[in-house]
Biopython code that builds the backbone (N, CA, C, O; Angstrom):
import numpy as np
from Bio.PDB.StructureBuilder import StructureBuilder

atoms = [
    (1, "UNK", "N", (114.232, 76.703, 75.432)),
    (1, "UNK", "CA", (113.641, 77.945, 74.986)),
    (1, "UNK", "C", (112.112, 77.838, 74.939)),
    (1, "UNK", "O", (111.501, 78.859, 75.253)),
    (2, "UNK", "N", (111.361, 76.689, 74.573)),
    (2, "UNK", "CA", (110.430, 76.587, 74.562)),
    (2, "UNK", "C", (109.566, 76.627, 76.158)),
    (2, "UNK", "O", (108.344, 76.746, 76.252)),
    (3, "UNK", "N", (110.426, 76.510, 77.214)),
    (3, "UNK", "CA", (109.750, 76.732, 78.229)),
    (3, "UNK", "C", (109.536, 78.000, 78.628)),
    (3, "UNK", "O", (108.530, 78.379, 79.227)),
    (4, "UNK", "N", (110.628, 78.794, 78.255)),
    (4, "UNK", "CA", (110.317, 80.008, 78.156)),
    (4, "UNK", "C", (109.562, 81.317, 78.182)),
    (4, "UNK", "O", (109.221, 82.246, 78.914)),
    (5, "UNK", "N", (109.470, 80.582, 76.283)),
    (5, "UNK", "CA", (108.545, 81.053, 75.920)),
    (5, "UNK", "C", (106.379, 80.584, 76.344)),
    (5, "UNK", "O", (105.311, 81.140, 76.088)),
    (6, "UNK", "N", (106.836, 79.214, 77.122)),
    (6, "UNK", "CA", (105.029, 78.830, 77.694)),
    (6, "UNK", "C", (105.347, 80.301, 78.780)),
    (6, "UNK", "O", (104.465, 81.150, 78.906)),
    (7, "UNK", "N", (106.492, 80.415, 79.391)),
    (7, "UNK", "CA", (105.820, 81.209, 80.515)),
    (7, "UNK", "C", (105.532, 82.610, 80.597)),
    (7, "UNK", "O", (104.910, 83.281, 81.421)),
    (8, "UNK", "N", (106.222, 82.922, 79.393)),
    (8, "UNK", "CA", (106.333, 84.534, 78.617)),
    (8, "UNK", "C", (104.404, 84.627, 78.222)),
    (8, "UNK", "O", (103.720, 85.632, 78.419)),
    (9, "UNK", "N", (103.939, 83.422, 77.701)),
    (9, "UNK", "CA", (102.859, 83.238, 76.875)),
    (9, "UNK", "C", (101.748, 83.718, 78.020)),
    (9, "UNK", "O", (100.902, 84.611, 77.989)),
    (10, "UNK", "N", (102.193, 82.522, 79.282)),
    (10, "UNK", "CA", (101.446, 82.551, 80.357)),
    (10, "UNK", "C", (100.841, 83.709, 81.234)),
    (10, "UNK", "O", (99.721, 83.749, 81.744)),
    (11, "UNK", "N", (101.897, 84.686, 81.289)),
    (11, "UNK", "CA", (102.365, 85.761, 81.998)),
    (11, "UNK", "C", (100.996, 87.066, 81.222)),
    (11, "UNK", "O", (100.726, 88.149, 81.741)),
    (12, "UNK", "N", (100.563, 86.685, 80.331)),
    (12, "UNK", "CA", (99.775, 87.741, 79.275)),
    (12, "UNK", "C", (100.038, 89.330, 79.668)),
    (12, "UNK", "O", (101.005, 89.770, 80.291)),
    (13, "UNK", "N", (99.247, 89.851, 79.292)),
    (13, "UNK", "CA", (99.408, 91.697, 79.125)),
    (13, "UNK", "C", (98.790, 92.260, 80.659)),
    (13, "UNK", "O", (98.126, 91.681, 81.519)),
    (14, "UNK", "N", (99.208, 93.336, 80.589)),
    (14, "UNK", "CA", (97.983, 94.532, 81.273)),
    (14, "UNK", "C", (98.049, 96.078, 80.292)),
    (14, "UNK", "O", (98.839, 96.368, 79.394)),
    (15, "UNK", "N", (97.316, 96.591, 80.658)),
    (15, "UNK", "CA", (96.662, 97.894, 79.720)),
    (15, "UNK", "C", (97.517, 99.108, 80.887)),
    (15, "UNK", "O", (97.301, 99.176, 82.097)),
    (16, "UNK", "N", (98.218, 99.725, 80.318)),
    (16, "UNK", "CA", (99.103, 101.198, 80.615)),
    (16, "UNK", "C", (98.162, 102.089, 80.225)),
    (16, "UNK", "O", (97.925, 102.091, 79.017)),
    (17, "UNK", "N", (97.410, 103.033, 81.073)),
    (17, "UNK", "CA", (96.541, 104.355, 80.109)),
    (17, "UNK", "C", (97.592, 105.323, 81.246)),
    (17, "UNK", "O", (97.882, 105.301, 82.442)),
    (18, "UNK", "N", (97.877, 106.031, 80.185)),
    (18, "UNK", "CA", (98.753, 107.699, 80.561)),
    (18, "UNK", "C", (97.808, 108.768, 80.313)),
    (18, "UNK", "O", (97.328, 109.064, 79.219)),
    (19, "UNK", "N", (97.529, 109.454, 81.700)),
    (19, "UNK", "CA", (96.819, 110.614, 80.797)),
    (19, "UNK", "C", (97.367, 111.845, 80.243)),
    (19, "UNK", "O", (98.153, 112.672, 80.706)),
    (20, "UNK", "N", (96.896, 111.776, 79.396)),
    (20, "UNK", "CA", (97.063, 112.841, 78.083)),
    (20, "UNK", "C", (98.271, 112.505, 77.358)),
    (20, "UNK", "O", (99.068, 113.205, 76.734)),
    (21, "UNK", "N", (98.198, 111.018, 77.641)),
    (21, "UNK", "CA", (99.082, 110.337, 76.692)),
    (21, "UNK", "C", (98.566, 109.374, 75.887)),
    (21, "UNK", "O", (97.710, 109.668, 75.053)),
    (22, "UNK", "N", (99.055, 108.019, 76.047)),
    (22, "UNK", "CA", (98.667, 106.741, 75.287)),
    (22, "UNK", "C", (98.219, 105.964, 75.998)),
    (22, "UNK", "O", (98.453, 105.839, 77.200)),
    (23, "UNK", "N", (97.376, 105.222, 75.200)),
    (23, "UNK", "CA", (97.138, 103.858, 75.895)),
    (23, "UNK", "C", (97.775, 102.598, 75.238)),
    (23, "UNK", "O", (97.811, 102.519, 74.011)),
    (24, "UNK", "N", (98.265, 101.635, 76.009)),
    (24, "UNK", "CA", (99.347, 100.634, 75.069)),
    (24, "UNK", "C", (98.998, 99.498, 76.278)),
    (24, "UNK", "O", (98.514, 99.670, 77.397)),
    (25, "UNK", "N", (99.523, 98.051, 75.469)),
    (25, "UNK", "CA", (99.609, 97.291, 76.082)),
    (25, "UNK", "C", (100.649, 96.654, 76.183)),
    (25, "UNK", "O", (101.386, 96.324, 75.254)),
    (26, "UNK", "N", (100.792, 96.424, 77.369)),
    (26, "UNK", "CA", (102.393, 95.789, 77.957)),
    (26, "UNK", "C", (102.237, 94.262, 78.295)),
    (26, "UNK", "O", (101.325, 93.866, 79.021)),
    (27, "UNK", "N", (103.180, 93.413, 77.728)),
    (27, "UNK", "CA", (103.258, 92.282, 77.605)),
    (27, "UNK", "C", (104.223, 91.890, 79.099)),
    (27, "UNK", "O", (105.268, 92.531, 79.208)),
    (28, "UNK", "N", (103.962, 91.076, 79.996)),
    (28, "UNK", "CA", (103.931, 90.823, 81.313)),
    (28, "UNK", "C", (105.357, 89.731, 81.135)),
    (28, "UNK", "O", (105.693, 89.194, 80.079)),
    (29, "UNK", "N", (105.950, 89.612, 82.278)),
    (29, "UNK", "CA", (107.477, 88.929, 82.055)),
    (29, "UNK", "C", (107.179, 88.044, 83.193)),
    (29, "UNK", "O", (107.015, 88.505, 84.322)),
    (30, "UNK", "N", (107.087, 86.466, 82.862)),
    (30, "UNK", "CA", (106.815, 85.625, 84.214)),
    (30, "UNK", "C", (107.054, 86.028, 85.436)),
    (30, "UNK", "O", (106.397, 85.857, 86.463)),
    (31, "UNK", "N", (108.529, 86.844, 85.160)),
    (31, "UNK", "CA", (109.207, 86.621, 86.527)),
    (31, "UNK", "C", (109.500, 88.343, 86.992)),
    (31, "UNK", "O", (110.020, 88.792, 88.014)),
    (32, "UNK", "N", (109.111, 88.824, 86.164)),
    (32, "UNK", "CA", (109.462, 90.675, 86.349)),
    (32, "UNK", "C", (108.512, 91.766, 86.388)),
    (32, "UNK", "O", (108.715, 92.946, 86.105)),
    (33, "UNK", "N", (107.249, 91.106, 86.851)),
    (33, "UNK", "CA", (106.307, 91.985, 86.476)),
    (33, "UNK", "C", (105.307, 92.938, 87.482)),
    (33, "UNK", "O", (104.130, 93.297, 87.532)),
    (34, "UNK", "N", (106.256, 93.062, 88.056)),
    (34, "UNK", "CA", (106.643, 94.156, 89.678)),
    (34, "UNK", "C", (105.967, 95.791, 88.988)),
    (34, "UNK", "O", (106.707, 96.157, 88.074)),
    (35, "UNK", "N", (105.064, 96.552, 89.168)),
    (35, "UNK", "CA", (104.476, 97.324, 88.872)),
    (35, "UNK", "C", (105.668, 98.613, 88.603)),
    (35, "UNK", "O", (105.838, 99.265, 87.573)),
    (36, "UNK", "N", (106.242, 98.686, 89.636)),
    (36, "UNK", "CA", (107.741, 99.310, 90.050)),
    (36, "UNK", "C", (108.719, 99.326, 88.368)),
    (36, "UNK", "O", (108.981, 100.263, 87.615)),
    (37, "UNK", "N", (109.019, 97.963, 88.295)),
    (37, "UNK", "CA", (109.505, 97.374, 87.209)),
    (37, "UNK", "C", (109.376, 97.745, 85.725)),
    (37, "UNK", "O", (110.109, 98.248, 84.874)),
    (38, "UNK", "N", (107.598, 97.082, 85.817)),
    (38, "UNK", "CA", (107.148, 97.526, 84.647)),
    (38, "UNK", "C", (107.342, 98.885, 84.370)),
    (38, "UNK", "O", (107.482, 99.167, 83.180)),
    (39, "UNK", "N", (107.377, 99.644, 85.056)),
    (39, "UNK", "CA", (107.036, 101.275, 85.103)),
    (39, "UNK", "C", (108.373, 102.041, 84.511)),
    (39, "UNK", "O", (108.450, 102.935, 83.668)),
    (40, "UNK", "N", (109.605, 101.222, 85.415)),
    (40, "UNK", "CA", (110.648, 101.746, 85.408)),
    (40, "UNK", "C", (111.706, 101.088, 84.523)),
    (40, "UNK", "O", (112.840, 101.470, 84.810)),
    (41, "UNK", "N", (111.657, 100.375, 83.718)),
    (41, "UNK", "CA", (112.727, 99.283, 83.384)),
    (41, "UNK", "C", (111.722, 98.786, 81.585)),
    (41, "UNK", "O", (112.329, 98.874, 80.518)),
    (42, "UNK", "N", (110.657, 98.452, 81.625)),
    (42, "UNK", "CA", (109.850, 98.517, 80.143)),
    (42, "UNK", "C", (109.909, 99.663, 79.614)),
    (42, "UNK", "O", (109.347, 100.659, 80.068)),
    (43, "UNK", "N", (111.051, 99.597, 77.934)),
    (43, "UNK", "CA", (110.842, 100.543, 77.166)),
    (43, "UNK", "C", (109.601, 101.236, 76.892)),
    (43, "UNK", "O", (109.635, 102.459, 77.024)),
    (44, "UNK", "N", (108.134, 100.512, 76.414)),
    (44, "UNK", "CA", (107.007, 100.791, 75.872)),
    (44, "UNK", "C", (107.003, 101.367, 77.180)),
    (44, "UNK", "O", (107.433, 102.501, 76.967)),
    (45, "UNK", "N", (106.799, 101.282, 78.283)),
    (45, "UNK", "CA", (106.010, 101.884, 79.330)),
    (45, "UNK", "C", (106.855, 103.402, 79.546)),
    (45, "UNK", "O", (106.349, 104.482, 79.848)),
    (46, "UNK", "N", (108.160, 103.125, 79.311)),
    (46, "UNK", "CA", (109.097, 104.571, 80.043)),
    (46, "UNK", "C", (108.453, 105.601, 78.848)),
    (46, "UNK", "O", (107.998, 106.688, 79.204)),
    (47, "UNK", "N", (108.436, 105.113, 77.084)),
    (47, "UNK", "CA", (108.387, 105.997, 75.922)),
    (47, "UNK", "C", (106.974, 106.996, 76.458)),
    (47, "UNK", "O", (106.932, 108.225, 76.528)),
    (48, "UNK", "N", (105.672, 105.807, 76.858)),
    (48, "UNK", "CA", (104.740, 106.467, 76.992)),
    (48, "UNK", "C", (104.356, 107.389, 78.469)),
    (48, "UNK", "O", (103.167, 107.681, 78.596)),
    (49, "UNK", "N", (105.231, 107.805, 79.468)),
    (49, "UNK", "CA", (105.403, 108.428, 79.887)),
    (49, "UNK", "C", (105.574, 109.994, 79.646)),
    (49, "UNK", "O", (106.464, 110.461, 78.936)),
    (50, "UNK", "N", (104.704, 110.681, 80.258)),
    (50, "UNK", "CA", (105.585, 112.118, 80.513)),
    (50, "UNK", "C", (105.699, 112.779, 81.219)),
    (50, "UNK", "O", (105.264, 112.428, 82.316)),
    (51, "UNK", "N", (106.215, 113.903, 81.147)),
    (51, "UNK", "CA", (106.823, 114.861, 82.117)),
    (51, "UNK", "C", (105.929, 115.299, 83.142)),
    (51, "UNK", "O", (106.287, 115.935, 84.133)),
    (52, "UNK", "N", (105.147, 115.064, 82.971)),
    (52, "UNK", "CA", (103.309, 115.629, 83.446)),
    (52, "UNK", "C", (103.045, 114.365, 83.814)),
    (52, "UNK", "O", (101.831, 114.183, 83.720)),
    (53, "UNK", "N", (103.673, 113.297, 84.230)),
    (53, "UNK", "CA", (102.966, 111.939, 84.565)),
    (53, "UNK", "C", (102.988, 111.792, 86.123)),
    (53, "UNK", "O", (104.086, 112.019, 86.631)),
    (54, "UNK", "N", (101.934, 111.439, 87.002)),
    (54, "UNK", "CA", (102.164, 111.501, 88.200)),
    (54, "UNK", "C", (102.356, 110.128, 88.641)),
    (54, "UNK", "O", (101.401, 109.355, 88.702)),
    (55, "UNK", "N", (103.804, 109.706, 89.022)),
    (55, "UNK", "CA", (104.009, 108.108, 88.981)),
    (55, "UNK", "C", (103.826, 108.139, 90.795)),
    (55, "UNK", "O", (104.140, 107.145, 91.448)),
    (56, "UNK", "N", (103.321, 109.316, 91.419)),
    (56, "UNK", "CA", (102.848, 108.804, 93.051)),
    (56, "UNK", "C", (101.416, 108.523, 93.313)),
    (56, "UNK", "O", (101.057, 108.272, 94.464)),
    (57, "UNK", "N", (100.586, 108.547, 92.345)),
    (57, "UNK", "CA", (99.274, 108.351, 92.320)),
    (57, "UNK", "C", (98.788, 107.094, 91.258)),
    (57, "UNK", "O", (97.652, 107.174, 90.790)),
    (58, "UNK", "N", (99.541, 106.090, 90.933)),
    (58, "UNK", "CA", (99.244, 105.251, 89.983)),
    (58, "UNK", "C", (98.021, 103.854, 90.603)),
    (58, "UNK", "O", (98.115, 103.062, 91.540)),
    (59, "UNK", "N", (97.352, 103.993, 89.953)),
    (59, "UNK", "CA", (96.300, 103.222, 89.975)),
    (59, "UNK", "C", (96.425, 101.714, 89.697)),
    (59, "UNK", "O", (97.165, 101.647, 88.715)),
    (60, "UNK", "N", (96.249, 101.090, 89.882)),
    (60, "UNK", "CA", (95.915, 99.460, 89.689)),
    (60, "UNK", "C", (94.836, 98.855, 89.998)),
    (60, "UNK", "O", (94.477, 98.719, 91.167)),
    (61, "UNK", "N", (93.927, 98.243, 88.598)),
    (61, "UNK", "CA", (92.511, 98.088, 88.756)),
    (61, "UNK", "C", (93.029, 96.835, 88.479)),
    (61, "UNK", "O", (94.103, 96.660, 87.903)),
    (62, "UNK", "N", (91.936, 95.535, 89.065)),
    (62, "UNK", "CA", (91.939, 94.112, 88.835)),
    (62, "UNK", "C", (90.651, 93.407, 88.993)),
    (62, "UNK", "O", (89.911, 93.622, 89.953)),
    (63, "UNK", "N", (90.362, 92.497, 87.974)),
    (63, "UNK", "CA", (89.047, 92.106, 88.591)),
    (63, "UNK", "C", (89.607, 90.588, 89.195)),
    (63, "UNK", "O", (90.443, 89.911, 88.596)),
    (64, "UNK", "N", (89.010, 90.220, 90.425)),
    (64, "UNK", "CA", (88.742, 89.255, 91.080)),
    (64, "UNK", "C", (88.261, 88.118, 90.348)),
    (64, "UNK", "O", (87.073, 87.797, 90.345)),
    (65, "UNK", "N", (89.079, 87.560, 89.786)),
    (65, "UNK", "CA", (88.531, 85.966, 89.202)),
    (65, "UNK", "C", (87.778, 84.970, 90.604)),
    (65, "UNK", "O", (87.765, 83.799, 90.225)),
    (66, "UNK", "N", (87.254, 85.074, 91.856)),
    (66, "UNK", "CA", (86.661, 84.558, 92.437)),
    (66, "UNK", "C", (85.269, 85.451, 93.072)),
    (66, "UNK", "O", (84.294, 85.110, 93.741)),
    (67, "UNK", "N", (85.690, 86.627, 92.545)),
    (67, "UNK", "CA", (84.385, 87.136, 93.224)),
    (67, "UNK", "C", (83.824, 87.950, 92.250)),
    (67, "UNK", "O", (82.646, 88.288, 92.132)),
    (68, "UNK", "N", (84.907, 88.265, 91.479)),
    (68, "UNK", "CA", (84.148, 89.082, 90.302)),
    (68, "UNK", "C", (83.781, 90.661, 90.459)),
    (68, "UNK", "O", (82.885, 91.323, 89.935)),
    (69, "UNK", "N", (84.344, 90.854, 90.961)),
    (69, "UNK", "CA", (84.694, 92.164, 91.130)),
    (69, "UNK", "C", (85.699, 92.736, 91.782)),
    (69, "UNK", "O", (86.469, 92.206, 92.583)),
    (70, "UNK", "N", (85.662, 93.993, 91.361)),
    (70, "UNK", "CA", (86.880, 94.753, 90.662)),
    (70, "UNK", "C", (87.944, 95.307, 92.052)),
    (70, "UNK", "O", (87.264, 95.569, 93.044)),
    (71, "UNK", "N", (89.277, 95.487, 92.228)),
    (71, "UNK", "CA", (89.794, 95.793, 93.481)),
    (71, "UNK", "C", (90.873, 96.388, 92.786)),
    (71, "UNK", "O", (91.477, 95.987, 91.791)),
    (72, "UNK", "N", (91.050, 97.628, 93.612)),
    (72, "UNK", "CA", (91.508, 98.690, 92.999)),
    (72, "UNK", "C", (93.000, 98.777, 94.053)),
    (72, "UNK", "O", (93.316, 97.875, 94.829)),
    (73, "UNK", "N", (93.809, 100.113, 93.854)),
    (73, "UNK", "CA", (95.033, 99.877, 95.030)),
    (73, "UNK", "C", (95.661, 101.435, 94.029)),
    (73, "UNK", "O", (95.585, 101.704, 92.831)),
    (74, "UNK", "N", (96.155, 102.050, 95.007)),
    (74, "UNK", "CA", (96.713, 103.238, 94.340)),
    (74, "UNK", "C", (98.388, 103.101, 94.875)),
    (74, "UNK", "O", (98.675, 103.226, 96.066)),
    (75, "UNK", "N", (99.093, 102.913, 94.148)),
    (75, "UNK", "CA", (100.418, 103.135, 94.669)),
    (75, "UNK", "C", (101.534, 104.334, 94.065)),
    (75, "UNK", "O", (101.655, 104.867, 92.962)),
    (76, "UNK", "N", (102.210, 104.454, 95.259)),
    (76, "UNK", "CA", (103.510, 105.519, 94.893)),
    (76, "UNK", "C", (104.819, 104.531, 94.502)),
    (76, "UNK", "O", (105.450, 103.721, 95.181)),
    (77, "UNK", "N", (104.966, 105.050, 92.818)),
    (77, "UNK", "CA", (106.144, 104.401, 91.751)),
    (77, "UNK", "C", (107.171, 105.591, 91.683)),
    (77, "UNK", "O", (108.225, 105.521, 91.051)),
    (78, "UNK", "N", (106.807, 106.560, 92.313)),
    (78, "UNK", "CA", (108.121, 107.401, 92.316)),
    (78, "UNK", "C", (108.957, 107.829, 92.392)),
    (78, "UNK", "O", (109.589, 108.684, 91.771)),
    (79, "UNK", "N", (109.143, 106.914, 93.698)),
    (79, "UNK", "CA", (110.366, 106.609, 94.591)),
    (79, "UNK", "C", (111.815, 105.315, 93.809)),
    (79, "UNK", "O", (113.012, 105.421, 93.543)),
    (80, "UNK", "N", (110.855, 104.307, 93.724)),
    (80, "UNK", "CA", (111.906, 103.276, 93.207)),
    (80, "UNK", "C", (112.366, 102.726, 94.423)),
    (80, "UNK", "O", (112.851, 101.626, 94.160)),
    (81, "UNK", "N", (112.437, 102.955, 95.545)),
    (81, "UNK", "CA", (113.049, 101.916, 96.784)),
    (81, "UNK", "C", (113.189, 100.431, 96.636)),
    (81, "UNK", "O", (112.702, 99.738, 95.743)),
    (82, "UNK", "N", (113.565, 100.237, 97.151)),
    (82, "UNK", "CA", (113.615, 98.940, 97.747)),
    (82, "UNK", "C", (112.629, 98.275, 98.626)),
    (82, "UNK", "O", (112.374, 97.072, 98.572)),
    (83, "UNK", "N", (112.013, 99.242, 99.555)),
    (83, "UNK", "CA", (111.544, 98.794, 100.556)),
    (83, "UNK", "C", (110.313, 97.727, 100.129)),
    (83, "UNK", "O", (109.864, 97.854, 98.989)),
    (84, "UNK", "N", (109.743, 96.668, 101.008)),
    (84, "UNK", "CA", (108.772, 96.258, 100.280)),
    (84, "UNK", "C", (107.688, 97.087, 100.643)),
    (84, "UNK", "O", (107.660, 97.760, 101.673)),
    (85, "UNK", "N", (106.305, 97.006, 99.321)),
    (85, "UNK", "CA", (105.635, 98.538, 99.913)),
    (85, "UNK", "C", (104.638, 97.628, 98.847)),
    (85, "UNK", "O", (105.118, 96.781, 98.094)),
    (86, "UNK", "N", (103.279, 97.920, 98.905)),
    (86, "UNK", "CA", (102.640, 97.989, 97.376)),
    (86, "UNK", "C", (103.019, 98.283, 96.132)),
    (86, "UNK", "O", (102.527, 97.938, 95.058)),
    (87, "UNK", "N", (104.012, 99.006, 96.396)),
    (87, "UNK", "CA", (104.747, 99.839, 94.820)),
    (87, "UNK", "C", (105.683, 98.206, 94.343)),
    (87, "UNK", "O", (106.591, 98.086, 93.520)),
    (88, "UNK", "N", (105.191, 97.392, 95.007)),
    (88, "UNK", "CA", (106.045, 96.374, 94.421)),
    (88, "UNK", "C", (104.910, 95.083, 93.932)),
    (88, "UNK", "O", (105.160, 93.988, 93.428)),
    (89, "UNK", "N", (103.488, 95.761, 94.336)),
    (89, "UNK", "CA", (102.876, 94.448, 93.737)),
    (89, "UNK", "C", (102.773, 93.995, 92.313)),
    (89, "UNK", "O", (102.718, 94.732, 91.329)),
    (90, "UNK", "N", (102.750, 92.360, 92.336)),
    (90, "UNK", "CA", (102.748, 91.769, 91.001)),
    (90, "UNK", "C", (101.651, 92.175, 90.053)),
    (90, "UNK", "O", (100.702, 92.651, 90.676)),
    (91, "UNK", "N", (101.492, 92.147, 88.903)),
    (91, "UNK", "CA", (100.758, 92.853, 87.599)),
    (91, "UNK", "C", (100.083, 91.155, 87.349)),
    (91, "UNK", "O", (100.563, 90.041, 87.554)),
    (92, "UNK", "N", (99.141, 91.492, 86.969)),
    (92, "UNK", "CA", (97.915, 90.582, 86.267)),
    (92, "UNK", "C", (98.175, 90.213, 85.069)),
    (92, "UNK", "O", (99.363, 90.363, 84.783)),
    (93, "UNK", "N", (97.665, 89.877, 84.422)),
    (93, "UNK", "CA", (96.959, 89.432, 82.915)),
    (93, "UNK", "C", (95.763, 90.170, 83.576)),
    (93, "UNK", "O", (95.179, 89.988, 84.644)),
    (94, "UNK", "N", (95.567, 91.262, 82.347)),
    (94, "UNK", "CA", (94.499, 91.692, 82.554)),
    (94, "UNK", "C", (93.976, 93.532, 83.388)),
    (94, "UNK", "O", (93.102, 94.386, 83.239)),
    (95, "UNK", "N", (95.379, 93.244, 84.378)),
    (95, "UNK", "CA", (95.337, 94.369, 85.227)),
    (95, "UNK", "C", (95.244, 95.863, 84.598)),
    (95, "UNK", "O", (96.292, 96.134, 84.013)),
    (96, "UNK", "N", (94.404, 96.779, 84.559)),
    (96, "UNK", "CA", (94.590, 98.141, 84.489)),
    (96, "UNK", "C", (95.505, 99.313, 85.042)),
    (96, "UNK", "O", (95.195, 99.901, 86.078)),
    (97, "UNK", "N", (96.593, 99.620, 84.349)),
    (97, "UNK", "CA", (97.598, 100.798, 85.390)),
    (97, "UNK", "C", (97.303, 101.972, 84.334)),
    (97, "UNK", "O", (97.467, 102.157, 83.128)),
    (98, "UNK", "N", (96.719, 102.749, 85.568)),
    (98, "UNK", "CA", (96.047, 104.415, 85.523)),
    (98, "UNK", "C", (97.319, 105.364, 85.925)),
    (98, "UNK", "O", (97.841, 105.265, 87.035)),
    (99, "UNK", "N", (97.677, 106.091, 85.150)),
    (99, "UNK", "CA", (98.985, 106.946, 85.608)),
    (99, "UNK", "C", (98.080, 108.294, 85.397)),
    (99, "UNK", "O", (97.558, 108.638, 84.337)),
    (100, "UNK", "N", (98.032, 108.793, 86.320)),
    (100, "UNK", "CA", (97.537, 110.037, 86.203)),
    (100, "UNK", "C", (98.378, 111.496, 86.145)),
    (100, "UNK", "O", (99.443, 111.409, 86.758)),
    (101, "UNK", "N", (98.199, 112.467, 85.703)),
    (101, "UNK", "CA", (98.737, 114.076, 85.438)),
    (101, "UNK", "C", (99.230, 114.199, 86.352)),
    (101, "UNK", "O", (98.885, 113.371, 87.194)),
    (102, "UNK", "N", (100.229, 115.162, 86.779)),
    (102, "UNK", "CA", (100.112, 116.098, 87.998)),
    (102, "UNK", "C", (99.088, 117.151, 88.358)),
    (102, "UNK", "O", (98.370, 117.711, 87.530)),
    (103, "UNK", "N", (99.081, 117.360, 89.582)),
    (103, "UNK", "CA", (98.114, 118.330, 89.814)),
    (103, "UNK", "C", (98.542, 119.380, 89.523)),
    (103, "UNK", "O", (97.846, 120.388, 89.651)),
]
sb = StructureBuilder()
sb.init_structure("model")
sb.init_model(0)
sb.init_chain("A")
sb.init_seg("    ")
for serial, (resi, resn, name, xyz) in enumerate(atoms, 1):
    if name == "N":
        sb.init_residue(resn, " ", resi, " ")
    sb.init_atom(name, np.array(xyz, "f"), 0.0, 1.0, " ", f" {name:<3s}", serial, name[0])
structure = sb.get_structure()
């Protein structure tokens, strides 16, 4: 259990901002932390969702621990596929996910 928990430890947060919702932080799962995932499958993340949430325009900000600056990536979470796509990239320690309104 204790290994576990190093990799639960390891794995740290990223920041969920919903607009015209909440902002919360989501605690990252070594092995599950598929943007897709997080989005669709994390209680905290589904609660702070709403109806007005545009999960085909979701944002992912990261800063570059080698260059130091910031790299951004917009993906479509709306679908849920399978396919491999960006909508499946791995989440940071650290990473920013921007869920924006509908238009």
């Amino acid at each position: 259990m204790a290994i576990l928990n190093h990799f639960r430890d390891q794995a740290g947060e990223a920041t969920l901002i919903v607009a015209g919702g909440a902002t919360i932080k989501l605690p990252l799962q070594p092995f599950y932390s598929q943007i897709t995932s997080v989005l669709s499958r994390n209680n905290t993340a589904r609660a702070a969702l709403t109806s007005n949430s545009d999960l085909a325009r979701v944002k992912i900000t990261r800063q570059n621990p080698q260059t130091n600056k910031k790299e951004e990536w917009v993906v479509d979470c709306s679908h849920g596929d399978s396919s491999v796509s960006l909508s499946d990239l791995w989440l940071r320690a650290g990473d920013v996910i921007e869920v924006p309104a509908k238009p």
